[in-house]
NUKEMI-484347 format. One line per 3 residues: their letters; for each residue z, x, y of N, C-alpha, C. Coordinates in steps of 0.05 Angstrom, whole numbers, plus 5000, padded with zeros to 4 digits. Example, Ala and Ser with C-alpha at 12.3 -4.5 7.8 and 13.67 -1.06 7.14 Angstrom:
% NUKEMI-484347
AS) 5156/5264/4886/5156/5246/4910/5156/5264/4934 | 5142/5257/4955/5143/5273/4979/5157/5258/5001
This chain:
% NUKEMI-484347
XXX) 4854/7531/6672/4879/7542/6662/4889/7564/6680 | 4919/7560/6683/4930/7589/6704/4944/7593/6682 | 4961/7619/6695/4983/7636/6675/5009/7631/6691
XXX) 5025/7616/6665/5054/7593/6673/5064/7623/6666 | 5090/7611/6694/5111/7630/6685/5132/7615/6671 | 5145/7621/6640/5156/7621/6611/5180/7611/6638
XXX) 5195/7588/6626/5212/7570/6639/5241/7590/6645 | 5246/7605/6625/5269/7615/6627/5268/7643/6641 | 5243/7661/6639/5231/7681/6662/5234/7672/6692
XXX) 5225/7640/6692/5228/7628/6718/5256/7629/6736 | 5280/7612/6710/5316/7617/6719/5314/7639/6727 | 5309/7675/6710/5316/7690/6719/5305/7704/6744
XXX) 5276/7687/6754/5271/7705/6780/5291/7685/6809 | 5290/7663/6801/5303/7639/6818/5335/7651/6819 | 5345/7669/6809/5366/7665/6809/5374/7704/6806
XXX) 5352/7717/6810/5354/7749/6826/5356/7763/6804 | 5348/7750/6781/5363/7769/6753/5338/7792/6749 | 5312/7769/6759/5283/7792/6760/5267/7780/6778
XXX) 5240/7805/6781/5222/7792/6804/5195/7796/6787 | 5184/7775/6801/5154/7773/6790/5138/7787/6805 | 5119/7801/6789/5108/7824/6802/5069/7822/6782
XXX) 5050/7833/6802/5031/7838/6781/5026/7856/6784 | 5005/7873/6757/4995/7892/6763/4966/7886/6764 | 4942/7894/6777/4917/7892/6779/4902/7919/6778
XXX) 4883/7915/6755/4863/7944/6756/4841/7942/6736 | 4822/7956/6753/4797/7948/6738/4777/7973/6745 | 4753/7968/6728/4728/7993/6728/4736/8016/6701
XXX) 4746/8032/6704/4765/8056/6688/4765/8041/6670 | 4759/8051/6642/4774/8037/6617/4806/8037/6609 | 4822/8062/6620/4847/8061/6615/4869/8067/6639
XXX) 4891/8051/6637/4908/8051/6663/4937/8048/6641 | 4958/8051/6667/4983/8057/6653/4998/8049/6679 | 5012/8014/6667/5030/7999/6681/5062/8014/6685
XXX) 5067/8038/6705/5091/8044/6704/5119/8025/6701 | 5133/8029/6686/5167/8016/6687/5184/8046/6699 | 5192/8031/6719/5214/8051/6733/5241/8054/6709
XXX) 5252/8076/6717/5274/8083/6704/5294/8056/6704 | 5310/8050/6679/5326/8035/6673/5320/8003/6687 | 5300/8009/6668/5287/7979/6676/5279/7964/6653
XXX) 5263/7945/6647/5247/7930/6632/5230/7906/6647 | 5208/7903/6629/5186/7886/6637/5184/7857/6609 | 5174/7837/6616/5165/7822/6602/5140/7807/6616
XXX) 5115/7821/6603/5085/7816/6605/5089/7794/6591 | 5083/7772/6614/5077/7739/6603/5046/7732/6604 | 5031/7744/6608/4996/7733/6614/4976/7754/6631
XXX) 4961/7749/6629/4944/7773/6647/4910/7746/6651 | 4897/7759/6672/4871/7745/6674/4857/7770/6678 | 4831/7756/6662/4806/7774/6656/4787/7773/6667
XXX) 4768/7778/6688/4749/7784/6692/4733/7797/6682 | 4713/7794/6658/4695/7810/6635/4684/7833/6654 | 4673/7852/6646/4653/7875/6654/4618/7853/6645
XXX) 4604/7868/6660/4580/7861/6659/4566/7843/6662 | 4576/7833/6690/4566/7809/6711/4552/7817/6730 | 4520/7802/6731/4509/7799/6750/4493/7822/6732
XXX) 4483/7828/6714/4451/7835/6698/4444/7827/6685 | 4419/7821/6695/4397/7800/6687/4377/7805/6668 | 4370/7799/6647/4345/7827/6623/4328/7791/6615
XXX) 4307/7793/6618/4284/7782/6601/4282/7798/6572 | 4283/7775/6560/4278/7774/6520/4255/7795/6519 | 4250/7814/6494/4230/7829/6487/4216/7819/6467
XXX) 4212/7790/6463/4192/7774/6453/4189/7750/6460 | 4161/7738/6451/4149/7718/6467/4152/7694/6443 | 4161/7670/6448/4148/7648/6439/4130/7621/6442
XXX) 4107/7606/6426/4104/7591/6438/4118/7574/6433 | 4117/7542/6460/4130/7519/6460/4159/7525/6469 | 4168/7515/6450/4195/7513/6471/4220/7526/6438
XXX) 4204/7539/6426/4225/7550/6400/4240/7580/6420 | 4261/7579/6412/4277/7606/6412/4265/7638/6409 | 4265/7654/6429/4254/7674/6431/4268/7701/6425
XXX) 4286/7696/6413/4299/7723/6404/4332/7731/6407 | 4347/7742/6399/4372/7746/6402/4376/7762/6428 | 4413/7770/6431/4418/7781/6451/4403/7802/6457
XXX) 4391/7825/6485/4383/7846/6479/4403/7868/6479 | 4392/7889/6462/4414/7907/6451/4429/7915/6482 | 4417/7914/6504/4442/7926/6536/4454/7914/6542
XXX) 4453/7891/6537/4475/7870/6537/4500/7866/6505 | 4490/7870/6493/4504/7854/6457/4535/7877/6472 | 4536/7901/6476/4566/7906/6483/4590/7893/6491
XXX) 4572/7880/6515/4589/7866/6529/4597/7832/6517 | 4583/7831/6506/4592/7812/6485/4622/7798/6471 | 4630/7829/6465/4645/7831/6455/4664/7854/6471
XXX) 4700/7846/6481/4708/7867/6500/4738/7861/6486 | 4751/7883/6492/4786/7886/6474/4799/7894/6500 | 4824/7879/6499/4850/7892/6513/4862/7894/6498
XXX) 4873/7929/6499/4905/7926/6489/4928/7942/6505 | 4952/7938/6493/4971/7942/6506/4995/7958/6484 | 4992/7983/6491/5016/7994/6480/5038/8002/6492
XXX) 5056/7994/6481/5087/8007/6497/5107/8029/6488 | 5090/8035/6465/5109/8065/6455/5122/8053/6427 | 5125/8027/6434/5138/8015/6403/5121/8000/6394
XXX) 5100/7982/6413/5083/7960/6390/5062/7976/6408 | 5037/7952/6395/5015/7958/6400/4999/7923/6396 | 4992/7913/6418/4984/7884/6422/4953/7885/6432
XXX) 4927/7886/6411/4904/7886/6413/4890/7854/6428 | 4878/7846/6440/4857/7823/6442/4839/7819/6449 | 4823/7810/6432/4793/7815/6430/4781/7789/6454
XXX) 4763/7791/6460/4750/7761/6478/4708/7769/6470 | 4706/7751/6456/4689/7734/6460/4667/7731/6493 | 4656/7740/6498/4644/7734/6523/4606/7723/6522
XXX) 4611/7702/6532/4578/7684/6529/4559/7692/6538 | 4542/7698/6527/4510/7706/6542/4491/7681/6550 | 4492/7678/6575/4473/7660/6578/4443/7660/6568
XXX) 4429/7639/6575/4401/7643/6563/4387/7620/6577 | 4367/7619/6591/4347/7602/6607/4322/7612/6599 | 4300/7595/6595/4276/7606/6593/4258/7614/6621
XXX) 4242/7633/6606/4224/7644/6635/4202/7645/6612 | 4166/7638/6637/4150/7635/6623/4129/7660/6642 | 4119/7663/6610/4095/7692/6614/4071/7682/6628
XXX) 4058/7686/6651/4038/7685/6657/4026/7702/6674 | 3995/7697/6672/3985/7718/6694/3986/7725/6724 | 4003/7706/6727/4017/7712/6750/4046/7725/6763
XXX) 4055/7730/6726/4082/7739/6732/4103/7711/6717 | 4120/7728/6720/4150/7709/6706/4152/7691/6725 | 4142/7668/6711/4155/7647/6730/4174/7619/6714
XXX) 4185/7603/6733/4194/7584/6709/4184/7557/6709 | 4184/7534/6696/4172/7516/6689/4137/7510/6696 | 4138/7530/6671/4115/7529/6665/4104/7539/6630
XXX) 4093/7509/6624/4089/7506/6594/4071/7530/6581 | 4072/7558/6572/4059/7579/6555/4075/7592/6545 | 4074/7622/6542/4089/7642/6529/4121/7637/6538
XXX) 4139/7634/6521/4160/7634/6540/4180/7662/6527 | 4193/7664/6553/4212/7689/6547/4237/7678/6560 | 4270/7693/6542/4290/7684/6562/4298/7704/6575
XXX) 4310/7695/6599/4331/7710/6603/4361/7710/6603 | 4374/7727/6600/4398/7732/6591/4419/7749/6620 | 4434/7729/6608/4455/7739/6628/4493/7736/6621
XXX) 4495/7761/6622/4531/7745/6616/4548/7726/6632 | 4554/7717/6620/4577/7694/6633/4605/7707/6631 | 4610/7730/6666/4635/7734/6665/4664/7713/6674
XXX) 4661/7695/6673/4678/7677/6681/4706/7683/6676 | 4724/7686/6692/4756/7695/6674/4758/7688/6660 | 4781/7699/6641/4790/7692/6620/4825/7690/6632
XXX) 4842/7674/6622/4866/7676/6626/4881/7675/6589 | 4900/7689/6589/4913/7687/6566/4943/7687/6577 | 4959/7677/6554/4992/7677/6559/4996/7696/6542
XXX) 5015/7724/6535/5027/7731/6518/5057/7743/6530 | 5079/7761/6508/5108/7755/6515/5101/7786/6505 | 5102/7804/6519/5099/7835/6510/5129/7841/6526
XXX) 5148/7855/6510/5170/7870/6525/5168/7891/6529 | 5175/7910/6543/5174/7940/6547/5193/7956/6565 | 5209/7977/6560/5227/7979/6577/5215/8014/6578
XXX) 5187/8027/6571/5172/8043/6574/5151/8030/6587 | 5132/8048/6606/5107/8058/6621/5081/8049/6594 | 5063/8020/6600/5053/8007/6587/5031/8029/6582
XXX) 5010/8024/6572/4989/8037/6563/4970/8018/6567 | 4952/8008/6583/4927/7991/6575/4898/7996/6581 | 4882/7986/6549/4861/8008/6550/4843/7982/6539
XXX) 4829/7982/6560/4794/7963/6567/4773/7978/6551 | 4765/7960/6532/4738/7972/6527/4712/7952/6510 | 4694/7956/6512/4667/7939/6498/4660/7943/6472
XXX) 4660/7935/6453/4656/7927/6426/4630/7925/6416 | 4609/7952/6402/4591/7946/6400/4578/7929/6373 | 4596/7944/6351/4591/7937/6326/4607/7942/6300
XXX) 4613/7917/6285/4635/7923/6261/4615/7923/6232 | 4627/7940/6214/4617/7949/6192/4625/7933/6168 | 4619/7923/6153/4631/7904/6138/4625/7933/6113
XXX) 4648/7933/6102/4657/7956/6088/4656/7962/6057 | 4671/7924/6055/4679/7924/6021/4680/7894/6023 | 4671/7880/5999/4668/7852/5991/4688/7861/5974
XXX) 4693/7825/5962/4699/7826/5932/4711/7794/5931 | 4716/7788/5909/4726/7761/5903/4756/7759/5910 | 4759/7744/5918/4798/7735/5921/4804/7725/5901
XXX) 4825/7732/5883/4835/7721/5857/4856/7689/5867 | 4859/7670/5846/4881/7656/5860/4910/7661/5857 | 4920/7661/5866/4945/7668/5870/4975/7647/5885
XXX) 4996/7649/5897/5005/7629/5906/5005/7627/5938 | 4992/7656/5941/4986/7649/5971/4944/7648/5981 | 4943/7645/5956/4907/7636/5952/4908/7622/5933
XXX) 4908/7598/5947/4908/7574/5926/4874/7570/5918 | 4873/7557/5894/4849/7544/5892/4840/7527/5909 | 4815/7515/5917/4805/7495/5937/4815/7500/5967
XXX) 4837/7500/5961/4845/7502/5998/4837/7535/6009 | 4841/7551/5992/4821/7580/6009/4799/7591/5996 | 4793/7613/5999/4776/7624/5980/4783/7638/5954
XXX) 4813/7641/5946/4823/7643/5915/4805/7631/5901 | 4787/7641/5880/4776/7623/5857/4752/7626/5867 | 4749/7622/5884/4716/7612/5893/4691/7635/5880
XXX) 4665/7617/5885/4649/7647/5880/4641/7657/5901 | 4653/7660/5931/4642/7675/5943/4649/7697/5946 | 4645/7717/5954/4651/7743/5961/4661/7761/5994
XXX) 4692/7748/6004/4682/7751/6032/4694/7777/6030 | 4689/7789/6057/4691/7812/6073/4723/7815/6066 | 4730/7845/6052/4759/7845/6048/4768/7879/6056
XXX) 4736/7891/6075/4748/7917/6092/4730/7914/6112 | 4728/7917/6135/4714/7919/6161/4723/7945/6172 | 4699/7958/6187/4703/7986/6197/4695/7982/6228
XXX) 4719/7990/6251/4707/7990/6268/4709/8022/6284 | 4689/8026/6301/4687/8050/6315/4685/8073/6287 | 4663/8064/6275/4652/8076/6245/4639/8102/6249
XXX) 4632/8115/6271/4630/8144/6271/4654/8163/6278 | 4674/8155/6276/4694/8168/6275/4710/8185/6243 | 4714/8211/6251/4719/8217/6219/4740/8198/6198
XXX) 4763/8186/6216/4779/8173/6202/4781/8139/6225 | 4756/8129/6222/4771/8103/6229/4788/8086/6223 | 4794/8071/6238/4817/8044/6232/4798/8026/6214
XXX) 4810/8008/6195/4797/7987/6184/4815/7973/6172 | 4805/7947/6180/4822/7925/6171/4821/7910/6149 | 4836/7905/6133/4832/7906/6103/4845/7872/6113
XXX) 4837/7851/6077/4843/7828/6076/4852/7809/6055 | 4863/7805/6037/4868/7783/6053/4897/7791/6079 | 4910/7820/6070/4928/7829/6085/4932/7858/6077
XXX) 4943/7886/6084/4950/7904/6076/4960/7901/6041 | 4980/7885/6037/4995/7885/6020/4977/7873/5995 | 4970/7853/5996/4946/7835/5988/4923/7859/5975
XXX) 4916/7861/6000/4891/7883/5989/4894/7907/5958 | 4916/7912/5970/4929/7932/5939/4933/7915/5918 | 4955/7887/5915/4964/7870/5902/4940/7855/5882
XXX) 4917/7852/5894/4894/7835/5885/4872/7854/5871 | 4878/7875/5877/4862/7912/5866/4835/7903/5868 | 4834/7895/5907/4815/7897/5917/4795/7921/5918
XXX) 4803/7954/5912/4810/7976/5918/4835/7995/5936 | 4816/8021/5923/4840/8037/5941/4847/8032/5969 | 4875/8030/5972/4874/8029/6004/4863/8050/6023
XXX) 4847/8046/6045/4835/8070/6059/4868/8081/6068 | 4847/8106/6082/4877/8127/6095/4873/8120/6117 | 4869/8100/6133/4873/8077/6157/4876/8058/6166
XXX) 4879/8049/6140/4883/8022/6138/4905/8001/6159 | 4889/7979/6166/4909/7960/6185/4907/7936/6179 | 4931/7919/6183/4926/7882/6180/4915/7873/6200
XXX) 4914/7889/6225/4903/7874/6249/4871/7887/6257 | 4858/7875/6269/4821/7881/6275/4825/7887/6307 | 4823/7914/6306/4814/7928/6341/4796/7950/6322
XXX) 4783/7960/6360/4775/7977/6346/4784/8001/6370 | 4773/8031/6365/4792/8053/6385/4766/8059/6393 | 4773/8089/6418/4751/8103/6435/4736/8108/6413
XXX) 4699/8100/6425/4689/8108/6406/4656/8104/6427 | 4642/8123/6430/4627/8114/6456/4605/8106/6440 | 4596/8106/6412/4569/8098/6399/4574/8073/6389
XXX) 4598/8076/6376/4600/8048/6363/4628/8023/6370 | 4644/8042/6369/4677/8026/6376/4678/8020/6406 | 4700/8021/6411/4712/8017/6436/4702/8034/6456
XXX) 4677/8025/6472/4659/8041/6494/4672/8040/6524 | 4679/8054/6534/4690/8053/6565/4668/8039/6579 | 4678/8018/6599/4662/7997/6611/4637/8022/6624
XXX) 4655/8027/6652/4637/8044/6674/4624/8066/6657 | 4624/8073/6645/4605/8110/6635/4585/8082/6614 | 4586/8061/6603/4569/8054/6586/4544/8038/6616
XXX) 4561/8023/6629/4551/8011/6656/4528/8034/6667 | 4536/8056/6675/4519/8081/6681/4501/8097/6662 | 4501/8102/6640/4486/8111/6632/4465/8081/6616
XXX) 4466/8062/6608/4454/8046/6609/4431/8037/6631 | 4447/8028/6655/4434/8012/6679/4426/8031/6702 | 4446/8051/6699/4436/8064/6734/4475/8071/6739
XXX) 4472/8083/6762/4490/8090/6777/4502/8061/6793 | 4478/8054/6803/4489/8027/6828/4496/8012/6810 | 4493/8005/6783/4508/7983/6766/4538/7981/6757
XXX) 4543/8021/6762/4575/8029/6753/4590/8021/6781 | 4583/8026/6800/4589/8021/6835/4590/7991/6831 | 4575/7978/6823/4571/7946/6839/4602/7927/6825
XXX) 4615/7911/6844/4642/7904/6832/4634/7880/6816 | 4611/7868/6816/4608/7852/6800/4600/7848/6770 | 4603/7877/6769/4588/7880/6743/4606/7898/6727
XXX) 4633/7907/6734/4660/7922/6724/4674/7903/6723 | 4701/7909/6701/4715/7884/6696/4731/7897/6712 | 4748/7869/6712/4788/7872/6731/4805/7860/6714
XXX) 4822/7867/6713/4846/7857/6695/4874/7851/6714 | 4883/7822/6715/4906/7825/6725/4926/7824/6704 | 4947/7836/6708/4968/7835/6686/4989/7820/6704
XXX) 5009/7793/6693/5030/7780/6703/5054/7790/6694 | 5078/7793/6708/5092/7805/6685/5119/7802/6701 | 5134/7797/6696/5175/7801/6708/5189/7827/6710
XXX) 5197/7838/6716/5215/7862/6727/5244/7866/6724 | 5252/7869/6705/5280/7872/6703/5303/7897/6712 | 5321/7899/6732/5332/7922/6732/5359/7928/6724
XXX) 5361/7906/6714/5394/7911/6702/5393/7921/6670 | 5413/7917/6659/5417/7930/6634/5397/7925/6606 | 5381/7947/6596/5359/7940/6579/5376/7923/6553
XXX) 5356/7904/6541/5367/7898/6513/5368/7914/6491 | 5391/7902/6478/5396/7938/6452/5375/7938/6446 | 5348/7914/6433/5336/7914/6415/5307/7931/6429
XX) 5306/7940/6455/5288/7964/6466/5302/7983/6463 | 5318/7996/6466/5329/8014/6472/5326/8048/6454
């Protein structure tokens, strides 16, 4: 997959109204896409290069045969999980990515880690930074805001039953049901007032007397700076984790390109 440029973005660069331009930056968790004076932008896509490529960790338990030896290890589980977002002074466009941990077995013996060989086995783990490409339509006729960071762990806050209703139907959701799903999540939970995302929606949540609404409440799931638990800056977690030469090495910091059009003629009312 590449990042298309939006058909009618296209007329306008073919025809001088704008120019396509990128921005590229990586390592730092936060950067700031300038818009020159009396301008506007429309961010159509960006590609991702994850943080935390090229470290390698053997499992801290052994199994025999060929069963599964253990989950992610905790120096890796960050990178796991990584957020972009993008503020422009009027919105605020979070996205989370998913990133795969590999896993191959390596086997224990007295001679050292070696592989194919039938005893103790251990894996190893490795992330799979492979880009990521996304499309999105962000406008801005302000100096962007974009802030990279690793995702250690979400708090599941408040259960409770979903009543049915006409936008929780019986059978087709969980209205009625007997389960109990997740209807507050806390992320970056050592913070005095974190964000948390309530469910089945802001409005919902009060409507259904899920409980009180928190005093942070949001419909959308990010999480903010938070170096224990939320949103961890790539390089200072890369360094104090691994070493120095892991925050230095470019394979193992993310890069972000951002795609985006350039407008210099007259902003639309609806920025203004």
């Amino acid at each position: 997959m590449s990042i298309a440029i939006p058909t009618l973005i296209e007329k306008d660069i073919r025809c001088g109204k704008a120019r396509y331009q990128t921005y590229q930056t990586g390592m730092g968790g936060q950067s700031v896409l300038v818009v020159p004076d009396n301008s506007y932008i429309i961010i159509f896509g960006y590609d991702y290069s994850p943080a935390g490529g090229g470290i390698g960790i053997l499992s801290s338990t052994f199994t025999n045969g060929t069963g599964v030896a253990t989950g992610t290890r905790p120096e890796l589980q960050p990178f796991e999980t990584q957020q972009i977002s993008f503020y422009t002074g009027q919105a605020f466009h979070p996205f989370i990515h998913h990133c795969n941990v590999a896993q191959r077995p390596y086997i224990s013996t007295t001679n050292g880690e070696v592989p194919n060989v039938t005893s103790l086995i251990r894996l190893h783990q490795e992330l799979d930074n492979t880009p990521i490409q996304r499309q999105t339509y962000i406008i801005s006729n302000r100096s962007v805001a974009i802030t990279v960071g690793l995702i250690r762990r979400v708090e599941l806050n408040a259960a409770a039953a979903i009543p049915v209703t006409d936008k929780t139907p019986g059978s087709l959701t969980y209205g009625g049901s007997a389960a109990t799903p997740n209807v507050e999540s806390i992320y970056s939970s050592n913070l005095a007032n974190p964000p948390s995302q309530v469910q089945p929606s802001l409005k919902q949540f009060q409507d259904y007397g899920l409980g009180g609404i928190p005093g942070n409440a949001q419909d959308q799931a990010f999480a903010v700076p938070d170096q224990t638990d939320g949103l961890i800056e790539p390089t200072q977690f890369l360094e104090d984790t691994f070493g120095l030469g892991f925050r230095e090495a470019s394979g193992s910091n993310y890069f972000l390109n951002v795609h985006y059009a350039l407008y210099t003629n007259t902003t639309p009312e609806a920025l203004g």
